[in-house]
Residue, then its C-alpha position, 0 to 999 in steps of 0.5 A: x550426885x551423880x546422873x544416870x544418863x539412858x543409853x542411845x538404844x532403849x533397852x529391849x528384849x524378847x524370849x521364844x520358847x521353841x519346841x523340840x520341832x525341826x521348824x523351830x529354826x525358821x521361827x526364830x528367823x520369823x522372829x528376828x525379821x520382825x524385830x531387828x527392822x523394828x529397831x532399826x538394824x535391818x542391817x544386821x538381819x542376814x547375818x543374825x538369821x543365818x547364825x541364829x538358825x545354826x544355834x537353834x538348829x545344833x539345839x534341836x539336833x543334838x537334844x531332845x528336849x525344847x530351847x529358848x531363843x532370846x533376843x536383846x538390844x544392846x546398850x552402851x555401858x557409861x555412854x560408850x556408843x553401842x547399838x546392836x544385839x544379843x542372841x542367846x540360844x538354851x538347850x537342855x544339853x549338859x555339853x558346851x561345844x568347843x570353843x565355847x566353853x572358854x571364855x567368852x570371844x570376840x572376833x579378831x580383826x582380818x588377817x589376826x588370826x591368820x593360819x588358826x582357822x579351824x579346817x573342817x572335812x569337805x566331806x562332812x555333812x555337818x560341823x559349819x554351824x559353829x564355825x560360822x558364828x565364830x567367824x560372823x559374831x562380833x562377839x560369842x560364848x557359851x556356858x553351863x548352866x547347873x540343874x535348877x529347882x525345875x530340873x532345867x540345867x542345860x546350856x546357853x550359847x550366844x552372839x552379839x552383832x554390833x551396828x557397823x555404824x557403832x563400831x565406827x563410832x567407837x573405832x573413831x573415838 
């Protein structure tokens, strides 16, 4: 019979339902700064604000309607050691934003992707969001979800910060 042994990061998860408000950014950072500490990966605050608050924001631009914010505590599969988290963005919008609405990514080691990145115009107001989250995120994707019952549907963007102490862990094993 086999054992299940718990992982090193018990699980965890939060959800935010936030309005269609423009303050609804600096919730979500709110809300990570007080959980990420908590669990100790104040190490990952910086940047899972920023990339948290460019998909909450992209969601009260371009909708009308609320989005959901939910954070998740990342647990190793088969006692791989992983510790960090997964940040999930809803939004009512049917439209899944280029590159996300391929499968999902993971970040390529520096210099991998050397002349592939993607340029955006100086003169732009907007546009870096996304861009931001494909270059900071360990990992990122998107998808579509079909209307429900409610009449919900939309879409759901995410990210996953790793601990570095995790990701030297595993690049040792």
């Amino acid at each position: 019979m086999a054992t299940v042994s718990p992982s090193p990061t018990p699980a965890w998860s939060y959800a935010l339902h936030l309005p269609h408000d423009p303050r609804a950014p600096r919730i979500a950072r709110m809300t990570l700064r007080a959980v990420l500490p908590a669990y100790g990966m104040g190490e990952l605050l910086d940047t899972a604000e920023l990339l948290a608050s460019e998909l909450v924001t992209n969601a009260n631009r371009h909708t009308k309607g609320p989005a959901a914010l939910r954070l998740r505590g990342l647990g190793g599969l088969h006692g791989e050691p992983r510790n960090g988290v997964r940040v999930t963005v809803w939004d009512t919008d049917a439209h899944v934003p280029s590159p996300f609405d391929k499968p999902p990514a993971r970040r390529s080691s520096p210099g991998a992707g050397q002349g592939q990145v993607e340029q955006v115009d100086e003169r732009s107001l907007g546009g870096r969001g996304l861009l931001l989250v494909r270059e900071w995120a360990d990992r990122w994707g998107g998808c579509l979800l079909g209307d429900d019952l409610f009449g919900r549907g939309g879409k759901l963007l995410w990210f996953e910060l790793e601990s570095r102490s995790a990701a030297d862990v595993k690049a040792v094993a």
